[in-house]
C-alpha positions as CSV (number, residue, x, y, z in Angstrom):
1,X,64.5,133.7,81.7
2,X,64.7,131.4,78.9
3,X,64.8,127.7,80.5
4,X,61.9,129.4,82.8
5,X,59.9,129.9,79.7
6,X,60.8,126.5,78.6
7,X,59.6,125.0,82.2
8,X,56.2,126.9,82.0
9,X,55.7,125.7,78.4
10,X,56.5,122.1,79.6
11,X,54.3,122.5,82.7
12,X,51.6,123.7,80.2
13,X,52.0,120.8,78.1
14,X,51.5,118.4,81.0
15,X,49.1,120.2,82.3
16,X,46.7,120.1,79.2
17,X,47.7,115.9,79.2
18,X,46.4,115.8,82.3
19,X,43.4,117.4,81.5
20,X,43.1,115.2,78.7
21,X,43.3,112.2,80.4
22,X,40.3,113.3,83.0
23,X,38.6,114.2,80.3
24,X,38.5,110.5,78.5
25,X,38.4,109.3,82.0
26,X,35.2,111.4,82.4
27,X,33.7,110.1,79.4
28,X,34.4,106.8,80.0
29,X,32.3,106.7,83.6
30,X,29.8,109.1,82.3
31,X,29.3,106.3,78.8
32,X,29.5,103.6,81.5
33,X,27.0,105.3,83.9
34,X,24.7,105.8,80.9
35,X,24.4,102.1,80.2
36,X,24.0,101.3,83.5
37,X,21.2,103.4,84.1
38,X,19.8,102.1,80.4
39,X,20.1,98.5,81.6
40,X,18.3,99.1,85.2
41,X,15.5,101.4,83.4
42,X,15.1,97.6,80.6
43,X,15.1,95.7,83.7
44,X,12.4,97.9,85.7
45,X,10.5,97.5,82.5
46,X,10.7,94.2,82.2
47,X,9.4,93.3,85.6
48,X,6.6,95.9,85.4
49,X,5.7,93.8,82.2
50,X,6.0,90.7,84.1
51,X,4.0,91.7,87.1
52,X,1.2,92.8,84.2
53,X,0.9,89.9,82.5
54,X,0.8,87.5,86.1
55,X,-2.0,90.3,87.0
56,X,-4.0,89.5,83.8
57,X,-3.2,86.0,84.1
58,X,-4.8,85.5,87.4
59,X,-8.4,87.7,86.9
């Protein structure tokens, strides 16, 4: 009973590691998906800009 004990306290252990590392993994793709998203938002901006000014340039 007692090394059984020791196993699910080990699995545990592992277990919460695991769910550590998705976690961080998670963050990481969510931070990364976050920039990206900033970034392609500046971009769409920027050539809404653009095509406003060449508008304004040619009336």
């Amino acid at each position: 009973m007692s090394t059984q004990g020791g196993d699910n306290i080990e699995g545990s252990a592992r277990a919460s590691g695991v769910n550590l590392v998705d976690e961080l993994e998670f963050k990481t793709i969510s931070s990364a998906y976050q920039e990206a998203t900033r970034n392609l938002y500046a971009q769409q901006e920027a050539a809404r800009n653009l095509h406003v000014q060449e508008e304004n340039y040619v009336n």
